[in-house]
C-alpha positions as CSV (number, residue, x, y, z in Angstrom):
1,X,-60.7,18.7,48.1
2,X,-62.8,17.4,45.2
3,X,-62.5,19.3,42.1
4,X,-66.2,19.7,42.1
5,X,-66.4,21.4,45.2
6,X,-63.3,23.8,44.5
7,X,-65.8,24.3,41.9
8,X,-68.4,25.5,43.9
9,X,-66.1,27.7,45.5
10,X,-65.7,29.7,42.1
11,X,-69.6,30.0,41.9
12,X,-71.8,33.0,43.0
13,X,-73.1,31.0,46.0
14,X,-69.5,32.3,47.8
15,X,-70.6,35.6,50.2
16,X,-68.5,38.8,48.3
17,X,-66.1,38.7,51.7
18,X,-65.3,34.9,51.5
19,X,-64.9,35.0,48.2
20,X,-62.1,38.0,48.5
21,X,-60.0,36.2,51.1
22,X,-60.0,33.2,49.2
23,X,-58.6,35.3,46.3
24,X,-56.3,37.6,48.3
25,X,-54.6,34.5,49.9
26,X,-54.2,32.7,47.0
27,X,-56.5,29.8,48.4
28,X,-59.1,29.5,45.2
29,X,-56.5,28.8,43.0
30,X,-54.4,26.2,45.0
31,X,-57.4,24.1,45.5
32,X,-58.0,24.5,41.9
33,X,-54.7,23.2,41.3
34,X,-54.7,20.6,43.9
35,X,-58.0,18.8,42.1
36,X,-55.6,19.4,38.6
37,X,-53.1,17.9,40.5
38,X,-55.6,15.0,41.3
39,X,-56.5,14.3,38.2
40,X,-53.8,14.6,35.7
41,X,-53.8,14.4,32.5
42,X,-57.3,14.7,32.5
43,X,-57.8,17.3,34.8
44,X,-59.7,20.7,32.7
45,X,-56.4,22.2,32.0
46,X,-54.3,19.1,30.1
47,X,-51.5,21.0,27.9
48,X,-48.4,21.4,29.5
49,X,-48.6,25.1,28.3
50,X,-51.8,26.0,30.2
51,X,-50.6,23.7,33.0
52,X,-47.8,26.5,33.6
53,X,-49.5,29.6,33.3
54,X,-52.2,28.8,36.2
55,X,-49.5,27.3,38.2
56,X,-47.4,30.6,37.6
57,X,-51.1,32.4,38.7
58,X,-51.3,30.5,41.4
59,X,-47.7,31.1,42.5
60,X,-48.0,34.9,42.6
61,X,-51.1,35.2,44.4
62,X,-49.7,33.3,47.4
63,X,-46.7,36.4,48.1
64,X,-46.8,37.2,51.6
65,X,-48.1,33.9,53.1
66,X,-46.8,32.3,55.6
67,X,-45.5,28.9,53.8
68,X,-44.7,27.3,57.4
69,X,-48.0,28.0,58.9
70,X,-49.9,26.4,56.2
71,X,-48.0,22.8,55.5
72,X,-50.9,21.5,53.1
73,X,-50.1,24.7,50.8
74,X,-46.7,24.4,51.2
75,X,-46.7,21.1,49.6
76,X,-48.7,21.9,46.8
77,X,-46.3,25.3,46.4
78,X,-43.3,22.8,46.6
79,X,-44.9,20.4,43.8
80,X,-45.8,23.3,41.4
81,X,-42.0,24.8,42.2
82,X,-40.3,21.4,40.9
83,X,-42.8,21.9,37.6
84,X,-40.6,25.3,37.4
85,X,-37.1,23.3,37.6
86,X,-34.3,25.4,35.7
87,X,-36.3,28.2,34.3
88,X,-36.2,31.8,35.2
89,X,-39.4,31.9,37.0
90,X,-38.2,29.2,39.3
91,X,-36.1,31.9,40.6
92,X,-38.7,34.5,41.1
93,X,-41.1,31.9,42.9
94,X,-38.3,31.1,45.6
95,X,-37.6,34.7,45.7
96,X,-40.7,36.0,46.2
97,X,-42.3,33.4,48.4
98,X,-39.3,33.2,50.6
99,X,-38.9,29.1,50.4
100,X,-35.9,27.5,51.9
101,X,-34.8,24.5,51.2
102,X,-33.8,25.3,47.6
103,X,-30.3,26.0,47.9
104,X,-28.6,23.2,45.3
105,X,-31.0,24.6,42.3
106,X,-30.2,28.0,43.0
107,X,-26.5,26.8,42.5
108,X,-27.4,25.5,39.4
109,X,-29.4,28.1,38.2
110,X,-26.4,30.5,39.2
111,X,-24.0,28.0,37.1
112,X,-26.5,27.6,34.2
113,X,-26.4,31.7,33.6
114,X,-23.9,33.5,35.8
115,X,-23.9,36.3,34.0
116,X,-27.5,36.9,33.6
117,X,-29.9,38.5,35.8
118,X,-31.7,34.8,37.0
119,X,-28.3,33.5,38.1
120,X,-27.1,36.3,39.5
121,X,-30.4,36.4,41.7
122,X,-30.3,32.8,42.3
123,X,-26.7,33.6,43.9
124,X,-27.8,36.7,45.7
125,X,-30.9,34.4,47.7
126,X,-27.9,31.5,48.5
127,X,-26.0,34.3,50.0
128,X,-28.6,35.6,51.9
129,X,-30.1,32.6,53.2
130,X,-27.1,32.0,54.9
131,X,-26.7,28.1,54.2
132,X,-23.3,28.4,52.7
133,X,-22.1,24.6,53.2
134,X,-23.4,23.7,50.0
135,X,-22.1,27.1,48.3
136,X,-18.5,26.1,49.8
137,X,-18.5,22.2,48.5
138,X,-20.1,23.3,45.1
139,X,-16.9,25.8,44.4
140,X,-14.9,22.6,44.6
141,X,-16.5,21.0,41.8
142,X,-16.6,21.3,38.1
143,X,-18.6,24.4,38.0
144,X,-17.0,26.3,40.5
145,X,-15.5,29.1,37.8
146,X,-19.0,29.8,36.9
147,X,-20.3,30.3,40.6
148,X,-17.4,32.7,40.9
149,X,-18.5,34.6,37.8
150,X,-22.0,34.7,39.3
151,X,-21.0,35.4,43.0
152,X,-18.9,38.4,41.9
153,X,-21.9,39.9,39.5
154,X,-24.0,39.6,42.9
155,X,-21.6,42.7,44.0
156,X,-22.5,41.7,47.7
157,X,-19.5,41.6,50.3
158,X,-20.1,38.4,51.7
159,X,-18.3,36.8,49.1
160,X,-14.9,37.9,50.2
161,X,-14.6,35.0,52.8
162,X,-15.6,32.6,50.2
163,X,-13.5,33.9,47.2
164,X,-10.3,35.7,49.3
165,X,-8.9,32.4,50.2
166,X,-8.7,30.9,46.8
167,X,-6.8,33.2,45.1
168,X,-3.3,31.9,47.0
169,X,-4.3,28.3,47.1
170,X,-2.1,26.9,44.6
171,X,-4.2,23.6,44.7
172,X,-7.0,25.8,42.9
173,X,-6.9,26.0,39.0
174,X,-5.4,28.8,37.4
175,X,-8.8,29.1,35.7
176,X,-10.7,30.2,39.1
177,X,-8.4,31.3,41.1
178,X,-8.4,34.2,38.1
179,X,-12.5,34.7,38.0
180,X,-11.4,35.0,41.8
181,X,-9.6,38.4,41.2
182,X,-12.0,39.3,39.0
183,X,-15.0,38.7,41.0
184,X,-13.0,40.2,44.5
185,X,-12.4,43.1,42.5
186,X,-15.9,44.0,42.0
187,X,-16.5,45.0,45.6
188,X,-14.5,47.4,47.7
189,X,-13.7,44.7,50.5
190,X,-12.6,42.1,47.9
191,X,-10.6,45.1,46.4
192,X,-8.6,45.5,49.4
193,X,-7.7,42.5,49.9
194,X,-5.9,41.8,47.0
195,X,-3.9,45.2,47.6
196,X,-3.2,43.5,50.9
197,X,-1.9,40.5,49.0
198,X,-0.1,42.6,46.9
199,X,1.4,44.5,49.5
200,X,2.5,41.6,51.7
201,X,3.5,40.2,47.9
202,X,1.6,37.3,48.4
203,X,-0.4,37.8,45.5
204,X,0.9,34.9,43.2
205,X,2.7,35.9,39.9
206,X,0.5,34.1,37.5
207,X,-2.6,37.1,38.7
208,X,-0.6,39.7,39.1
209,X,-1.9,40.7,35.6
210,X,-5.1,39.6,35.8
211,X,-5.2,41.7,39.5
212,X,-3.5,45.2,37.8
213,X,-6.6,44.9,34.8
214,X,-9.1,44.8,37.1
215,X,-8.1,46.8,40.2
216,X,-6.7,50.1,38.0
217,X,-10.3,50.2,36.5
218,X,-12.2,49.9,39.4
219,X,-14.3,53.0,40.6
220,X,-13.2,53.5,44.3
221,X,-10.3,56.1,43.4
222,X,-8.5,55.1,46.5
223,X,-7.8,51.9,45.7
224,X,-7.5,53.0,41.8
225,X,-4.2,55.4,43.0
226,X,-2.7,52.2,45.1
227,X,-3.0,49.9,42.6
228,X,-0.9,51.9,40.0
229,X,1.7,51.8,42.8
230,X,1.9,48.4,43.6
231,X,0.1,46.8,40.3
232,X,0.9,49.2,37.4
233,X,-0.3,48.1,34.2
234,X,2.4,46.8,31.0
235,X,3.7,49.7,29.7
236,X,3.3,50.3,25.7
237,X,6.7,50.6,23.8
238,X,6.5,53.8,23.2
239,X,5.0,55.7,25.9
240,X,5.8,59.1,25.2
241,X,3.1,61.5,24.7
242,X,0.3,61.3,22.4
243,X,0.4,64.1,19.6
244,X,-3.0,66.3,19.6
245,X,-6.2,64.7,18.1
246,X,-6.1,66.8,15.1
247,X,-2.6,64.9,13.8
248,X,-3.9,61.7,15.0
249,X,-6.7,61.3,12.3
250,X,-4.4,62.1,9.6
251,X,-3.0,58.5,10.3
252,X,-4.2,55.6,8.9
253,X,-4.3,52.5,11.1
254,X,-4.7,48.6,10.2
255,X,-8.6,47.9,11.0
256,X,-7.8,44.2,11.2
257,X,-5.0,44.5,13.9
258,X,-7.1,47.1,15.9
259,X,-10.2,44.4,15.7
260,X,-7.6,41.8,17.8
261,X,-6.5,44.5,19.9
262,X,-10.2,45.5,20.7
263,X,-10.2,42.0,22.6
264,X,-7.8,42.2,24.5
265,X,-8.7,42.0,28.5
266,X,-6.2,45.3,28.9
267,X,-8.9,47.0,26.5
268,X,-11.9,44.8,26.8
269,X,-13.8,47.0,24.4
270,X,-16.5,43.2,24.7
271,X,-16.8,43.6,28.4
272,X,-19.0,47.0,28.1
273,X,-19.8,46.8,24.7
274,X,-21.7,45.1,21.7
275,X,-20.4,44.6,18.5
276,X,-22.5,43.1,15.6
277,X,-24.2,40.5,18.3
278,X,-20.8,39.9,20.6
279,X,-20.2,41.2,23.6
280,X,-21.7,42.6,26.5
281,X,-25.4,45.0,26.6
282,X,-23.9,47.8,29.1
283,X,-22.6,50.9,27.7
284,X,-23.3,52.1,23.9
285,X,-23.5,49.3,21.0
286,X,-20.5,50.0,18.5
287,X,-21.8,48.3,15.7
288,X,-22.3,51.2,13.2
289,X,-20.3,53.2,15.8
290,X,-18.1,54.2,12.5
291,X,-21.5,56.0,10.9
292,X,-22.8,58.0,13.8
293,X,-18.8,59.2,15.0
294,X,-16.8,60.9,13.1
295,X,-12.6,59.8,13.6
296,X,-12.6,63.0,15.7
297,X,-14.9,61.8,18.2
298,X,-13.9,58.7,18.6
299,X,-10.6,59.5,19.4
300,X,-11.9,61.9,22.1
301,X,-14.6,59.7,23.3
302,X,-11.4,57.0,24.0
303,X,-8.9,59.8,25.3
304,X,-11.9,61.9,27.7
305,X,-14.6,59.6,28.3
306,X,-16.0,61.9,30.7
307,X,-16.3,64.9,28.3
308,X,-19.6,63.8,26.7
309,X,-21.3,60.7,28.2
310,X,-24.2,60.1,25.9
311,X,-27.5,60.5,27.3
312,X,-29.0,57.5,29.5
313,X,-25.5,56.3,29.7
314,X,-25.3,58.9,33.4
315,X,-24.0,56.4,35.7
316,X,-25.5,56.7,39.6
317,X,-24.1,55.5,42.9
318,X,-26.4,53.6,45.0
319,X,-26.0,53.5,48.5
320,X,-28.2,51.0,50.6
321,X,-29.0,51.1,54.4
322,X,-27.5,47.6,54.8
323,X,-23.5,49.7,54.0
324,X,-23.3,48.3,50.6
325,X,-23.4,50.1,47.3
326,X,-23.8,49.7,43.9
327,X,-22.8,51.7,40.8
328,X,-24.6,51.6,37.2
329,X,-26.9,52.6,34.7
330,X,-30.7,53.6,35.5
331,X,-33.1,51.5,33.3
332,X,-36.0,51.3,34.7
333,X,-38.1,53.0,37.9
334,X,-40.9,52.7,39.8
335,X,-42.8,54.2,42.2
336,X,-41.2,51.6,44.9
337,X,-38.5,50.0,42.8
338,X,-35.2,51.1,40.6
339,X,-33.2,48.4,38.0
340,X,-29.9,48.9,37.7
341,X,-27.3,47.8,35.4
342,X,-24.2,46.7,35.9
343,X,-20.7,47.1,34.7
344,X,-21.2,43.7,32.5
345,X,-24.4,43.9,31.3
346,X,-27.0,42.5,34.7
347,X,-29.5,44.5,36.2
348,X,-30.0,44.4,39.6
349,X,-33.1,45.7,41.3
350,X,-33.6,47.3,44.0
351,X,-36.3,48.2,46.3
352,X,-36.6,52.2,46.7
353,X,-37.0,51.7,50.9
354,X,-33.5,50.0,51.2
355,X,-31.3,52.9,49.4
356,X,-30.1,55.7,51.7
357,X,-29.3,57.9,49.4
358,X,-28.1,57.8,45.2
359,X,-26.0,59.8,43.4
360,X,-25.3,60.5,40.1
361,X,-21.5,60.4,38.4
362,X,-19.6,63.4,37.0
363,X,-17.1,61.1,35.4
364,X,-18.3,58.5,33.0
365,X,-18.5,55.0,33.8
366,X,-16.3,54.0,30.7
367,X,-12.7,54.1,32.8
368,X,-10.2,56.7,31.8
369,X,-6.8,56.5,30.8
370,X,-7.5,53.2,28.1
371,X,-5.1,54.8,25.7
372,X,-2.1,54.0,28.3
373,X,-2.6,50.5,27.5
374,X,-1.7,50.5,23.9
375,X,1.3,52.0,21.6
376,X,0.5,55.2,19.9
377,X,-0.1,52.7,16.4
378,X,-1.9,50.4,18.6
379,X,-4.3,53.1,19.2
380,X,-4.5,53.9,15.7
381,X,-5.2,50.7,14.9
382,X,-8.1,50.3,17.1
383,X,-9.5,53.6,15.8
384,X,-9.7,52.6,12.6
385,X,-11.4,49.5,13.4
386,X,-14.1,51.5,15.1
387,X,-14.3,53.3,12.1
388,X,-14.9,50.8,10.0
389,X,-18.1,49.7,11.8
390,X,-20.9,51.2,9.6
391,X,-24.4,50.5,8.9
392,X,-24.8,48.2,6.3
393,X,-26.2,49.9,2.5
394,X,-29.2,49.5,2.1
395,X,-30.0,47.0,-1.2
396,X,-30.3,48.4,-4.3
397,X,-33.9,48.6,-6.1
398,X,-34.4,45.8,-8.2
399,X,-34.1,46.7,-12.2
400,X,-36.7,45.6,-14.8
């Protein structure tokens, strides 16, 4: 259509009614962009800037159309969508319009930000568009430890059959066959399989570690108890009892060996927490942790995680119509939509008609019993790191 006469179609000689249908289905804007289209560079809307934002306009005015009943929008939708290539909104777009066909740049969207909320939804519509060829030839390649990162953040089910089988190939890498683990473990089904490996000891020797971290941390207490049967963690050197807290903070730790030991993927203080920029956006940010806790406090928030969850750090159990469920933080609500965050940091949303029922945690979502992973000076050690994290002074005034 001529650009002059989508034009026309903008003017007041449209009847109110026309005019509204063109706008509710999106219509006035495609042929708008289809004359832009037409004519380039020269078209009334030349930086690439502008370009984007009425494409984007465009784009979100044509939810809920039937892409396969209208072919000539289709293509111009399709056109605009490569325009999008490797940016978070091409995500939304495919999401939102339903379009098929997309499956290799979701994959490499997922690969491109696994941990992130646009790969992890990128994952989430390959899964559930059910064209899993691709899915299962791309997690032979070079970045299949990233898709695994990304599939297990998806916390959907149907990645056991794709991840359960590579975990006792020994022709995988070492490298995913461990994101594996760590990505089974995030869901119950995935969970049980590896006790299953475990119990039939099947489960190589080179994950029983990796297994035991994840799977004595994980929140179905079931599997918890089972996997401190058959995968107990290292024990520390000297695992006698702890003395109380009140002798503990009369000891005085090394902050630089407790910073090392706050890495470790026993403790994994990183995978829930910030720390000056590192780390992960999930629970509290530790940064000045050492100024707003007192030694006491740390030790008990370490030792009883449970006893005072700080507020907006409640964790809620999410269960959805379709049998799965999901566990995490609250951060945002709606009147027909809740986001919520994951154990690492992604937030998930979810629409308000597809949960059966939520329901929020007595026990913190920080996992209990961290202090069995480390020696009684190991502990120590980590405390006074934590300590040592204050708020910077502010500068001194300036002197004449």
């Amino acid at each position: 259509m001529p650009f002059v006469q989508c034009r026309k179609l903008e003017s007041n000689s449209v009847s109110s009614p026309v005019r509204s249908l063109l706008q509710a289905t999106g219509l006035l804007v495609v042929c708008f962009l289809l004359a832009q289209l037409a004519f380039g560079s020269e078209g009334p809307a030349s930086s690439e800037a502008t370009r984007r934002a009425i494409n984007l306009e465009a784009l979100s005015r044509l939810e809920g159309i039937d892409l396969e009943a209208n072919p000539g929008v289709k293509a111009v939708v399709l056109k605009l969508l490569d325009q999008l290539r490797g940016t978070p909104q091409f995500v939304e777009v495919v999401r939102k319009l339903n379009i098929r066909g997309q499956t290799q740049l979701l994959l490499e969207a997922a690969a491109n930000d696994p941990s992130g909320a646009t790969g992890v939804e990128a994952m989430r519509l390959v899964l559930q568009s059910g064209e899993l060829s691709s899915l299962k030839v791309a997690l032979e390649g070079t970045n299949a430890v990233k898709l695994a990162e990304a599939l297990g953040n998806t916390g959907e089910k149907e990645i056991v059959p794709l991840l359960a089988p590579l975990v006792p190939d020994p022709a995988k890498s070492l490298p995913l066959r461990q994101q594996a683990v760590r990505a089974l473990a995030k869901v119950k089904e995935g969970a049980n399989d590896l006790l299953e490996l475990a119990r039939a000891q099947k489960l190589p020797e080179d994950l029983r570690l990796t297994a035991a971290s994840e799977l004595n941390n994980v929140r179905w207490d079931n599997i918890k108890q089972s996997a401190a049967q058959l995968l107990p963690l290292p024990k520390s050197l000297n695992s006698g009892p702890l003395p109380p807290i009140s002798e503990l903070i009369k000891l005085q730790g090394d902050r630089v060996r407790g910073a090392v030991i706050s890495r470790r993927e026993t403790v994994g203080c990183f995978k829930c927490h910030q720390i000056n920029g590192e780390g992960t956006d999930f629970g509290p940010n530790l940064s000045e942790i050492g100024t707003k806790l007192a030694k006491s406090a740390i030790y008990e928030s370490i030792l009883d995680p449970s006893a005072g969850i700080a507020f907006g750090y409640e964790a809620w159990d999410l269960e959805l119509k379709n049998g799965d469920d999901a566990v995490g933080l609250i951060v945002s609500e709606t009147a027909d939509e809740l986001a919520l965050k994951a154990v690492g940091g992604i937030v998930s949303r979810y629409k308000k008609a597809d949960i059966a029922r939520r329901t929020k945690q007595k026990l913190s979502i920080m996992p209990a019993g961290l202090e069995q992973t480390m020696s009684k000076d190991e502990l120590v050690d980590l405390v006074e790191y934590l300590c040592s994290l204050k708020k910077a002074a502010a500068p001194a005034a300036a002197t004449k």
